[in-house]
DSSP file (Angstrom, degrees, kcal/mol; ACC not computed):
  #  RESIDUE AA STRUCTURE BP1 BP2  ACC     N-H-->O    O-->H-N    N-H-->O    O-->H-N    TCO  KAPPA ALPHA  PHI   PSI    X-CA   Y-CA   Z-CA
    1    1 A X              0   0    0      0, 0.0     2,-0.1     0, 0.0     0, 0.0   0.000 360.0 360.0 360.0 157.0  112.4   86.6  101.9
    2    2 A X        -     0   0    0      1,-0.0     2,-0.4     0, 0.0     0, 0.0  -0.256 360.0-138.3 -73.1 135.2  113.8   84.2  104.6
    3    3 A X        -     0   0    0     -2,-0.1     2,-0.5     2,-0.0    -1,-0.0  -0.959  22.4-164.5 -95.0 117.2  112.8   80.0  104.5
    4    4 A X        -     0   0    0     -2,-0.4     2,-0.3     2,-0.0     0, 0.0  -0.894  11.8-178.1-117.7 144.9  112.5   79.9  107.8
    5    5 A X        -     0   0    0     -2,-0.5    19,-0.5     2,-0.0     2,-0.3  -0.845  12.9-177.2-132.8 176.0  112.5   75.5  108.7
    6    6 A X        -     0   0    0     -2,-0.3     2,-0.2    17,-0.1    17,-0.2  -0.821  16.7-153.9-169.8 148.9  112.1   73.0  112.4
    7    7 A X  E     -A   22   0A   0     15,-1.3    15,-2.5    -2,-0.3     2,-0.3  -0.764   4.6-152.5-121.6 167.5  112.4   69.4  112.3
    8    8 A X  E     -A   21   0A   0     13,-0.2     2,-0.3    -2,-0.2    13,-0.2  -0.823   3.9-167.8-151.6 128.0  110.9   66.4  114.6
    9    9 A X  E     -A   20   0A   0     11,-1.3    11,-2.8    -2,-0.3     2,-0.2  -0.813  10.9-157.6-114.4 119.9  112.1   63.2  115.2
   10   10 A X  E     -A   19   0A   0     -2,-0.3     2,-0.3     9,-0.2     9,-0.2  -0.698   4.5-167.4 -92.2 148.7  109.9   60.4  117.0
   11   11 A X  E     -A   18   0A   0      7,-0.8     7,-1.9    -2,-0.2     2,-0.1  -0.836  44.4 -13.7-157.0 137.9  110.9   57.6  118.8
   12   12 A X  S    S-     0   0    0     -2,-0.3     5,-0.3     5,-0.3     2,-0.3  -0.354  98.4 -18.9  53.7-138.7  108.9   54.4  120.1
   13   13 A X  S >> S-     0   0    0     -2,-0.1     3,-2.7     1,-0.1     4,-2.1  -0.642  72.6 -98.3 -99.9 142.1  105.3   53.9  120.3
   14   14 A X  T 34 S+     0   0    0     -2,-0.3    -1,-0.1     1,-0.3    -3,-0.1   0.509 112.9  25.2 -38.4 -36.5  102.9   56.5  120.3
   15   15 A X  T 34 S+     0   0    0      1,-0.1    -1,-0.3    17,-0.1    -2,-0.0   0.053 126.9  40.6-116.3  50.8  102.4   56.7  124.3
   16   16 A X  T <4 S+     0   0    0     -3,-2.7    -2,-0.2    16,-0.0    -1,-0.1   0.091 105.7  88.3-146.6  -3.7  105.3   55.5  125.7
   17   17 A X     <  -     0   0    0     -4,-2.1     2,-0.3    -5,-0.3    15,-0.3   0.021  56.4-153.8 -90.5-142.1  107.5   57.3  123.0
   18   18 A X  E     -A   11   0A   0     -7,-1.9    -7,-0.8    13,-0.1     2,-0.3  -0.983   9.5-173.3-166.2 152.5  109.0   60.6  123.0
   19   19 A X  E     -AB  10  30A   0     11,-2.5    11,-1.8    -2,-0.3     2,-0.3  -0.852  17.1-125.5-139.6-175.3  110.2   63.2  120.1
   20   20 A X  E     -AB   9  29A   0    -11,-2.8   -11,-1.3    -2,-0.3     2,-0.8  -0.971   3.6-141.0-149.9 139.5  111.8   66.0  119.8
   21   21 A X  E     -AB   8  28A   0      7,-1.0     7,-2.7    -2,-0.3     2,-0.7  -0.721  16.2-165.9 -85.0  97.4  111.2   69.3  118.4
   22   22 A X  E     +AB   7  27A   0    -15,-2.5   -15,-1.3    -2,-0.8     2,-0.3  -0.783  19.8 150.4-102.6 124.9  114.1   71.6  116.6
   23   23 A X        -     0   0    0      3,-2.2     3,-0.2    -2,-0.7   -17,-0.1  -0.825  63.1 -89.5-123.2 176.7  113.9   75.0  115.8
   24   24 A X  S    S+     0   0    0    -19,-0.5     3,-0.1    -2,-0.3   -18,-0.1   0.695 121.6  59.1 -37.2 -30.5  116.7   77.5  115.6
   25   25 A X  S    S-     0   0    0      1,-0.5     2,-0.2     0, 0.0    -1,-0.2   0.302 119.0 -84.4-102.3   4.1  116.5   78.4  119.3
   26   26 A X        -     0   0    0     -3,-0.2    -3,-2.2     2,-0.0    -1,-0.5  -0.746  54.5 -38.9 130.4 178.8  117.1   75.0  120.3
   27   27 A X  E     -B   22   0A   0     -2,-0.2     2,-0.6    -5,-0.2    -5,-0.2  -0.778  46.3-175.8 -98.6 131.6  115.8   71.2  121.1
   28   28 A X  E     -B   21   0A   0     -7,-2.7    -7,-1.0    -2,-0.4    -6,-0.1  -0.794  16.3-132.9-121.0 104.3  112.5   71.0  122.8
   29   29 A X  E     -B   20   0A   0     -2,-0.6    13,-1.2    -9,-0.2    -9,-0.2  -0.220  22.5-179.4 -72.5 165.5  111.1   67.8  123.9
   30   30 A X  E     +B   19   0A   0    -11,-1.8   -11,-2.5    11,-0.1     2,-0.2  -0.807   6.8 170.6-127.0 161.4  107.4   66.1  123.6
   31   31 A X        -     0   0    0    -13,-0.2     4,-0.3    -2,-0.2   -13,-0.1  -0.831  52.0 -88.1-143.6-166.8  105.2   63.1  124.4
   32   32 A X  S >> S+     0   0    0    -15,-0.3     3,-2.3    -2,-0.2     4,-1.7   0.915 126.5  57.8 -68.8 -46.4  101.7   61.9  124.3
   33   33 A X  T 34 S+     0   0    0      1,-0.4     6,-0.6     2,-0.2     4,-0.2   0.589 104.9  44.0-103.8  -4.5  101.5   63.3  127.5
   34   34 A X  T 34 S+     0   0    0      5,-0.1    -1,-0.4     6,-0.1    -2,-0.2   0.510 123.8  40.5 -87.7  11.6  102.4   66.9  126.6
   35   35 A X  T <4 S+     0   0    0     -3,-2.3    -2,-0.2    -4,-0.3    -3,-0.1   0.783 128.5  15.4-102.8 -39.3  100.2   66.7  123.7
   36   36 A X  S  < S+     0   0    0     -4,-1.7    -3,-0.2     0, 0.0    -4,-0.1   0.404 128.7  35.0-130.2  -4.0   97.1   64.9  124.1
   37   37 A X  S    S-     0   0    0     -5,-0.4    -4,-0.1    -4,-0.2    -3,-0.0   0.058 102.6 -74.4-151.5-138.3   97.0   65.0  128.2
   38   38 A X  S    S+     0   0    0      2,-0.0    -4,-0.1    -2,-0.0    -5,-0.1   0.434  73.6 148.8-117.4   3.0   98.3   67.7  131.2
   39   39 A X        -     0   0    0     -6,-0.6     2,-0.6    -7,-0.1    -5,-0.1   0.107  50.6-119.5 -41.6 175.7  102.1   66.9  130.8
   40   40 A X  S    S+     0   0    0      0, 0.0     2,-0.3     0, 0.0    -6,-0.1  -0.871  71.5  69.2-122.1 117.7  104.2   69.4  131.4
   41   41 A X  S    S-     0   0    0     -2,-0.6   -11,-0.1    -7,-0.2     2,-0.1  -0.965  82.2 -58.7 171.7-158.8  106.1   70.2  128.7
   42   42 A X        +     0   0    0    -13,-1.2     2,-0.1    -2,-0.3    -8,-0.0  -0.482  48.4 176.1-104.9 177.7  106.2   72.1  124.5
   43   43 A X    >   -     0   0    0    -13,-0.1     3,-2.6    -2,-0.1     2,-0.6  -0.562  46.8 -96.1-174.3 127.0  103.9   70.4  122.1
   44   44 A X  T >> S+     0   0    0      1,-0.3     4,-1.5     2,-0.2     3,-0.6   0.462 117.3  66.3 -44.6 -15.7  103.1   71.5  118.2
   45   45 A X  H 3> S+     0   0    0     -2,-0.6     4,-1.5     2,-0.2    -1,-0.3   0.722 109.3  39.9 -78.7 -11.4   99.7   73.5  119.4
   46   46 A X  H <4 S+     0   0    0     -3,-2.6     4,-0.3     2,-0.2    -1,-0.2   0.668 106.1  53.7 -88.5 -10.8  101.9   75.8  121.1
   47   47 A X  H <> S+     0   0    0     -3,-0.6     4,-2.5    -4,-0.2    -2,-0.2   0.941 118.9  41.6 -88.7 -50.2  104.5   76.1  118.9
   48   48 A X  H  X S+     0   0    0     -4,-1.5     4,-3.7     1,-0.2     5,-0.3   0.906 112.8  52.6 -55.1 -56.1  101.4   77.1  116.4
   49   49 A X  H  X S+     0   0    0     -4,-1.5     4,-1.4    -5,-0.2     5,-0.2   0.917 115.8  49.9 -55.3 -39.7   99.4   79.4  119.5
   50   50 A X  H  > S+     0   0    0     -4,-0.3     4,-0.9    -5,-0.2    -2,-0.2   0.952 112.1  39.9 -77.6 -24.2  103.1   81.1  119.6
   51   51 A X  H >X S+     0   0    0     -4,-2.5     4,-1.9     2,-0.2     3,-0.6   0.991 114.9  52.3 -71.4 -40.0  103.6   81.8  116.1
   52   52 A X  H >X S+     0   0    0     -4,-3.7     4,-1.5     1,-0.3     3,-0.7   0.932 114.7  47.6 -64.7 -51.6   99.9   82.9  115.4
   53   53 A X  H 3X S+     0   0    0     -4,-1.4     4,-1.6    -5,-0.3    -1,-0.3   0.717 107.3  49.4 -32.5 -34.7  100.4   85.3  118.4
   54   54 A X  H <X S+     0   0    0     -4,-0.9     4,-1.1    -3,-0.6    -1,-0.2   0.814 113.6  48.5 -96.8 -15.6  103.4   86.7  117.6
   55   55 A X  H XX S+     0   0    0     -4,-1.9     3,-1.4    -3,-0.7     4,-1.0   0.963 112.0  48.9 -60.6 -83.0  102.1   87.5  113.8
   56   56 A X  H 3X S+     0   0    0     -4,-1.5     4,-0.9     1,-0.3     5,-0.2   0.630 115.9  41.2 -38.8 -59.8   99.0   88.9  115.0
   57   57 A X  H 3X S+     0   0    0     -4,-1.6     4,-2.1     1,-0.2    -1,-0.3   0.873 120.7  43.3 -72.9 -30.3  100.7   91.3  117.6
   58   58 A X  H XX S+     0   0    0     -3,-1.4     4,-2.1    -4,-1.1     3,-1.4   0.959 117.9  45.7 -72.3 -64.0  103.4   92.1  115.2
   59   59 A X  H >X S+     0   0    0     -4,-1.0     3,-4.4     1,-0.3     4,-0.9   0.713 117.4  49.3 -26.9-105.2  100.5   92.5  112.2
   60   60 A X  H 3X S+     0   0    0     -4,-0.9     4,-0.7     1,-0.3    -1,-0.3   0.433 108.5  50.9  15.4 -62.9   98.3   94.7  114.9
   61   61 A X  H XX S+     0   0    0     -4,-2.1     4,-2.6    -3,-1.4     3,-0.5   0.829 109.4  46.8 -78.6 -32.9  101.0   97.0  115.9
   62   62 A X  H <X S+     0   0    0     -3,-4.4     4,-1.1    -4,-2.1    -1,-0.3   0.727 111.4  51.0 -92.9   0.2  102.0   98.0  112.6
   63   63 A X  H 3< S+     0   0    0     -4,-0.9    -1,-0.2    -5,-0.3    -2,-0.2   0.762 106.5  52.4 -62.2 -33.2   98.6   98.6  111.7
   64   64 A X  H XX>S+     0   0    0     -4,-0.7     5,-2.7    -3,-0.5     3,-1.5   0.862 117.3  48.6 -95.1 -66.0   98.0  100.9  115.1
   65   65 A X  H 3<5S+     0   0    0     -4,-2.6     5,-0.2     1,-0.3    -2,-0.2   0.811 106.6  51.3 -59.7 -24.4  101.3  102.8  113.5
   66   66 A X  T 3<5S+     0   0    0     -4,-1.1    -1,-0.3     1,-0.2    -2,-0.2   0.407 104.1  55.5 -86.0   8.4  100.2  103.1  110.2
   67   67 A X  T <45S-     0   0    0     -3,-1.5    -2,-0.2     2,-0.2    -1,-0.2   0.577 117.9-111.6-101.0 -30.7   97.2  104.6  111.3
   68   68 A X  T  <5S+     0   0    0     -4,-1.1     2,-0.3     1,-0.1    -3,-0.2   0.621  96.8  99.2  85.0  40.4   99.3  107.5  113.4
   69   69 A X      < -     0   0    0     -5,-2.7     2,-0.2     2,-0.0    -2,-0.2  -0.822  62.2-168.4-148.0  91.3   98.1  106.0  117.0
   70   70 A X        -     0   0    0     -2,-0.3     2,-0.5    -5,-0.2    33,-0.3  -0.673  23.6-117.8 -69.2 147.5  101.6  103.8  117.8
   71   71 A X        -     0   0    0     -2,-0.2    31,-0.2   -10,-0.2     3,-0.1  -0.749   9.0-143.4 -98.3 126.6  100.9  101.6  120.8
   72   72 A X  S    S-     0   0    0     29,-1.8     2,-0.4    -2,-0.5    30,-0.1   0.711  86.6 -33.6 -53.3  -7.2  102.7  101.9  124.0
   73   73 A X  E     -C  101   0B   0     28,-0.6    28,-0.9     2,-0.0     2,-0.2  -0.957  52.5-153.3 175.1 156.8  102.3   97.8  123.8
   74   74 A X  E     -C  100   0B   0     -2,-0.4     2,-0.4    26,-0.2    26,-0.2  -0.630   7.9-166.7 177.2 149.4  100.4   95.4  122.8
   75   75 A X  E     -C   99   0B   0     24,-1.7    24,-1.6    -2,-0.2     2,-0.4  -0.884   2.8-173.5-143.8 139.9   99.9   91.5  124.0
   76   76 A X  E     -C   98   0B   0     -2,-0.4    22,-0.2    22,-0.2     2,-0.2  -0.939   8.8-155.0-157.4 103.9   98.4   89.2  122.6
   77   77 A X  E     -C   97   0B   0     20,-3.4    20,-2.4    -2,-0.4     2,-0.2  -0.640  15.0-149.3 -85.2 160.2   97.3   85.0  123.9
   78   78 A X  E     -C   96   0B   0     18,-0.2     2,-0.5    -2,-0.2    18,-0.2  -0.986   9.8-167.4-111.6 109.7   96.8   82.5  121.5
   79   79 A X  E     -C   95   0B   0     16,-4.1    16,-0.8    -2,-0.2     2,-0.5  -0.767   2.6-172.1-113.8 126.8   94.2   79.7  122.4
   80   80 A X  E     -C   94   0B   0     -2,-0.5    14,-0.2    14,-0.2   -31,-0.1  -0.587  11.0-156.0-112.6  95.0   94.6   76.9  120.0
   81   81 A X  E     -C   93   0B   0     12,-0.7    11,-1.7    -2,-0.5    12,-0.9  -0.012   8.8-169.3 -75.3 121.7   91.5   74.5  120.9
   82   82 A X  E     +C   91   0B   0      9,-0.2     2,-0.3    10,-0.1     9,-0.2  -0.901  13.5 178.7-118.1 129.1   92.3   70.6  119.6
   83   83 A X  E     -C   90   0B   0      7,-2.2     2,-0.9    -2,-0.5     7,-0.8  -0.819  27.2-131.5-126.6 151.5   89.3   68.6  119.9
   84   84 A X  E     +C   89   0B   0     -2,-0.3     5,-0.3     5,-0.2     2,-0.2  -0.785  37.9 166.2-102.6 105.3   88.6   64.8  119.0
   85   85 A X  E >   -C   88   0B   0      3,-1.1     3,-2.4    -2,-0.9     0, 0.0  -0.552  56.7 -69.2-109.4-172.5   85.5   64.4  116.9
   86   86 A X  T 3  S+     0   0    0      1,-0.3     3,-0.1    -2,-0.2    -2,-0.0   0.452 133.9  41.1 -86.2   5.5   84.1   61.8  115.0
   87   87 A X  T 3  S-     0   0    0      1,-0.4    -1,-0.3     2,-0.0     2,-0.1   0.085 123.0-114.6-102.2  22.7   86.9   61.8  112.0
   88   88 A X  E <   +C   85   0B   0     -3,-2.4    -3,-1.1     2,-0.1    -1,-0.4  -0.220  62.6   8.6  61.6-144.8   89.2   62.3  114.9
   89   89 A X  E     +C   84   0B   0     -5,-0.3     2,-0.4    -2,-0.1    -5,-0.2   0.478  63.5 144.6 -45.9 151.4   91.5   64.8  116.2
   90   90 A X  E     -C   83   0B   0     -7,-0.8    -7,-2.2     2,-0.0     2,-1.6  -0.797  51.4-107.3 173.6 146.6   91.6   68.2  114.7
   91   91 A X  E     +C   82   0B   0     -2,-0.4    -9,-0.2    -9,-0.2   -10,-0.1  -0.599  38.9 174.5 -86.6 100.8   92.1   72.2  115.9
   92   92 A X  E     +     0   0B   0    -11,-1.7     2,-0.4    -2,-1.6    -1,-0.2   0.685  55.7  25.9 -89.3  -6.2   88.8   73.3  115.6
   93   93 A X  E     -C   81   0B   0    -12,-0.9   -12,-0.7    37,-0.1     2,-0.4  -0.970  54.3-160.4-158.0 141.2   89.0   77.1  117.0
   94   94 A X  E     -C   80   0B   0     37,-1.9     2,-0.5    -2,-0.4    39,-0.5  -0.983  20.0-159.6-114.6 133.2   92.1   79.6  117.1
   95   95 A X  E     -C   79   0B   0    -16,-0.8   -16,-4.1    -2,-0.4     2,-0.4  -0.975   7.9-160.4-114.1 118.7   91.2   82.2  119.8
   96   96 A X  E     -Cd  78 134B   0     37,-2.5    39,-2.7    -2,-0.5     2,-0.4  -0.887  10.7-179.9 -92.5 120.6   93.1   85.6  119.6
   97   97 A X  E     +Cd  77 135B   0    -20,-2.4   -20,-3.4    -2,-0.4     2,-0.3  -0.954  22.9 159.0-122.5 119.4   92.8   87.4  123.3
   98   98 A X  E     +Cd  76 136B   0     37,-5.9    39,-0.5    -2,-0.4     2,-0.3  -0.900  18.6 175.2-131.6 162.9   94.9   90.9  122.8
   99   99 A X  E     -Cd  75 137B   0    -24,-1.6   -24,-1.7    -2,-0.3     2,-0.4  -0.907   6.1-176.0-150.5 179.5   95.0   94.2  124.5
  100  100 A X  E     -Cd  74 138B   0     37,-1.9    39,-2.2    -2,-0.3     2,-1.0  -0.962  31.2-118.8-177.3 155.3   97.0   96.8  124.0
  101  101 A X  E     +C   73   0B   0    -28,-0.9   -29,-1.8    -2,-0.4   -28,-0.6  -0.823  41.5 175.4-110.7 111.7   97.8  100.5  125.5
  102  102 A X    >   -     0   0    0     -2,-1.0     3,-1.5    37,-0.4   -31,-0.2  -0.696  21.6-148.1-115.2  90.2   97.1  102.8  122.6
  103  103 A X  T 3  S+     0   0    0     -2,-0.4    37,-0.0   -33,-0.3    -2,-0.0  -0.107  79.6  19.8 -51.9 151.5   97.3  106.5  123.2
  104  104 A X  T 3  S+     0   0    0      1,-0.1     2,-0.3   -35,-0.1    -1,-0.2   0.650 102.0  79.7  85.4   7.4   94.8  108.4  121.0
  105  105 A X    <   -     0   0    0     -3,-1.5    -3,-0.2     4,-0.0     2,-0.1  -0.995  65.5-107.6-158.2 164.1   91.9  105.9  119.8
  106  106 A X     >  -     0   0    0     -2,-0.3     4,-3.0     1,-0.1     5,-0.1  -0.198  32.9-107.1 -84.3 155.9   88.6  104.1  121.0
  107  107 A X  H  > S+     0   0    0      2,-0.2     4,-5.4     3,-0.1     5,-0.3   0.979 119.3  48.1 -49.0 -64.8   87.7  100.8  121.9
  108  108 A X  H >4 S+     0   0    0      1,-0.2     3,-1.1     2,-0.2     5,-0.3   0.789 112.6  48.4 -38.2 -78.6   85.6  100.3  118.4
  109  109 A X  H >> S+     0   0    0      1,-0.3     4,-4.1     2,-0.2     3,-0.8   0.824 116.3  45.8 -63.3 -48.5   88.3  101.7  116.4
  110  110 A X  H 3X S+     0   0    0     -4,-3.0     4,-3.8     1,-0.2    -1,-0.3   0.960 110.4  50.9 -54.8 -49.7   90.6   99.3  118.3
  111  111 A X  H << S+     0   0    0     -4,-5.4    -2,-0.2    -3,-1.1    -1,-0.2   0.132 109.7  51.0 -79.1  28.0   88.5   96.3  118.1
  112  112 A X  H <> S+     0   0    0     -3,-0.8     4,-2.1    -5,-0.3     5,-0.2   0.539 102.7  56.1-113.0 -48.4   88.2   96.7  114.6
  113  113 A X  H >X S+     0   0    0     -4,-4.1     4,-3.4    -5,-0.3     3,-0.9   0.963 113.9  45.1 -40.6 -57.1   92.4   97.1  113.8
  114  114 A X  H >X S+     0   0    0     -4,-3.8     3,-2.1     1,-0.3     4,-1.3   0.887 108.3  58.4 -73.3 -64.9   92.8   93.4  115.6
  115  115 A X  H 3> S+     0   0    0      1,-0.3     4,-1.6    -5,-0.2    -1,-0.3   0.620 115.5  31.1 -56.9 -31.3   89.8   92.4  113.6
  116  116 A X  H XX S+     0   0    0     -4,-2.1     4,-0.8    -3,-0.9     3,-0.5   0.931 114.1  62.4 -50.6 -48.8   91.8   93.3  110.3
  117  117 A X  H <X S+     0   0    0     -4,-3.4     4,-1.9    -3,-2.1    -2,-0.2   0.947 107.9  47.8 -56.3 -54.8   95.2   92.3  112.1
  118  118 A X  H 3< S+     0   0    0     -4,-1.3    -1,-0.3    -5,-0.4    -2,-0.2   0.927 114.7  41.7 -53.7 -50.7   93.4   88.7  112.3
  119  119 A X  H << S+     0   0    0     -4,-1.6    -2,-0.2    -3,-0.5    -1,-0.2   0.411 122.4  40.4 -80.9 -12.6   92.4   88.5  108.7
  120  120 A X  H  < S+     0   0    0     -4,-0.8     5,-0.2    -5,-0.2    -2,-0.2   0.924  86.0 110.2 -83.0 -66.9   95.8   90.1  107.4
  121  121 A X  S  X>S-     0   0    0     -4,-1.9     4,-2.8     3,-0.1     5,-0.5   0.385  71.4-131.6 -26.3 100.5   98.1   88.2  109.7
  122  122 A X  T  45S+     0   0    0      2,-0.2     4,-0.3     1,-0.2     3,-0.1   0.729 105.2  47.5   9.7 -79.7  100.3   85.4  107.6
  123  123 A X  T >>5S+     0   0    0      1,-0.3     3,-2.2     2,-0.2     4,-1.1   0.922 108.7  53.2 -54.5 -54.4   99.5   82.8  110.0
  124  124 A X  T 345S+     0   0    0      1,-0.3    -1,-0.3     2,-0.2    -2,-0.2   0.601 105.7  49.1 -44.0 -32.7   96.2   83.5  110.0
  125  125 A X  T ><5S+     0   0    0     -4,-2.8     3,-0.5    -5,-0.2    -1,-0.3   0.600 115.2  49.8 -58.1 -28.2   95.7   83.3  106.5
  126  126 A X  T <4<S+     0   0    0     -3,-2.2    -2,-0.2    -5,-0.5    -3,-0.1   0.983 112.6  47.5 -49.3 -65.8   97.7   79.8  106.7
  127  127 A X  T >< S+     0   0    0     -4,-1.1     3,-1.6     1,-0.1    -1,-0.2  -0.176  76.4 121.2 -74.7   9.6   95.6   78.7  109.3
  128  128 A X  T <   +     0   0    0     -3,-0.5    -1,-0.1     1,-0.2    -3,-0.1   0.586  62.3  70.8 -86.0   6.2   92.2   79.8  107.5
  129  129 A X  T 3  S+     0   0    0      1,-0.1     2,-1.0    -3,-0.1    -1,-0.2   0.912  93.7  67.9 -60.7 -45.4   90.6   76.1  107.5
  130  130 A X  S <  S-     0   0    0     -3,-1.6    -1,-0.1   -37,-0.1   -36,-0.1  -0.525  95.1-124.3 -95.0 117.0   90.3   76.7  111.3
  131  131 A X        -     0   0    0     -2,-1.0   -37,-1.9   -38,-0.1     2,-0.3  -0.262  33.6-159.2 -59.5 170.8   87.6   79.5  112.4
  132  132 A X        -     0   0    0    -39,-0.2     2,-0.3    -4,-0.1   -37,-0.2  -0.846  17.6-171.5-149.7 140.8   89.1   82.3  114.6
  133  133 A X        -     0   0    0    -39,-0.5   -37,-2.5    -2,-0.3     2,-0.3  -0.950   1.5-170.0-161.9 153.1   88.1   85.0  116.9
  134  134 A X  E     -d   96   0B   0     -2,-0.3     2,-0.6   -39,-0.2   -37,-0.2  -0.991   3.3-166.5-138.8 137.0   89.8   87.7  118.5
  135  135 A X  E     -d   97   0B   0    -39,-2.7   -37,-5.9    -2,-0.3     2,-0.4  -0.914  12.4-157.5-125.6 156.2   88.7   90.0  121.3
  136  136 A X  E     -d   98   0B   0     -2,-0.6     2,-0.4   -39,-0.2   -37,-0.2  -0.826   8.9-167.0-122.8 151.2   90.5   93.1  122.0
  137  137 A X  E     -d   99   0B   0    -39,-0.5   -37,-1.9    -2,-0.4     2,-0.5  -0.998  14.2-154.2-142.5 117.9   90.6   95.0  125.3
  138  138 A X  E     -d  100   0B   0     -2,-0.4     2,-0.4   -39,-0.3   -37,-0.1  -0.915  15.9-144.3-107.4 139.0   92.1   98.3  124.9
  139  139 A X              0   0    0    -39,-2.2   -37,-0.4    -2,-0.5   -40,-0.0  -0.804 360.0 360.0-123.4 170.6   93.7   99.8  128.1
  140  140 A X              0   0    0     -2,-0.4    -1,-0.1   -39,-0.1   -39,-0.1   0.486 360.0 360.0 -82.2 360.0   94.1  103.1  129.8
């Protein structure tokens, strides 16, 4: 299997510096103030809300195919809540919100797959320090 790596590089003081973020697809900058505040910009809870999203939906779909009910789609946010408590900062809740167009199966049967999809899924298994929920909305 692939080692898949990103690096990050800081520079000055925590809110007046700036880093930067490398993956394969390119350099993506940060600050305090996309991180902690409303900037506008990437910042590691998103890069984490994208991977865990794109595992689930990939996890999900091949589940929905192994099943014999392929999904015309399926889409899938990732909410990754970071909260400050009293040993300080921390991701305390992953919310998975998916939906998906499945010919040939029920809401239950659907909300059950992502429930698997969540507890199979890589990341999610990475990530299993932080509780998790997913609700699934199947459409017509």
């Amino acid at each position: 299997m692939a080692v898949r790596s990103a690096s990050a590089k800081w520079e000055g003081t925590l809110k007046e510096g700036k880093g930067t973020l490398n993956t394969s697809l390119g350099e993506h900058q940060y600050s305090f103030s996309t991180r902690f505040e409303d900037g506008v910009g990437i910042n590691p809870e998103q890069l984490i809300a994208a991977a865990h999203s794109g595992c689930f939906t990939m996890a999900l779909n091949a589940a929905l195919e192994r099943a014999g009910t392929p999904a015309d789609y399926v889409q899938t946010e990732a909410k990754v809540e970071l909260t400050r408590g009293d040993s300080g900062l921390a991701i305390t809740h992953i919310e998975l919100v998916t939906e998906g167009k499945v010919p040939g199966i029920d809401e239950a049967t659907f909300t059950k797959m992502a429930e698997d999809a969540k507890d199979g899924c890589i990341i999610s298994q990475a990530l299993s320090a932080v509780p998790m929920s997913v609700t699934a909305t199947l459409v017509s």
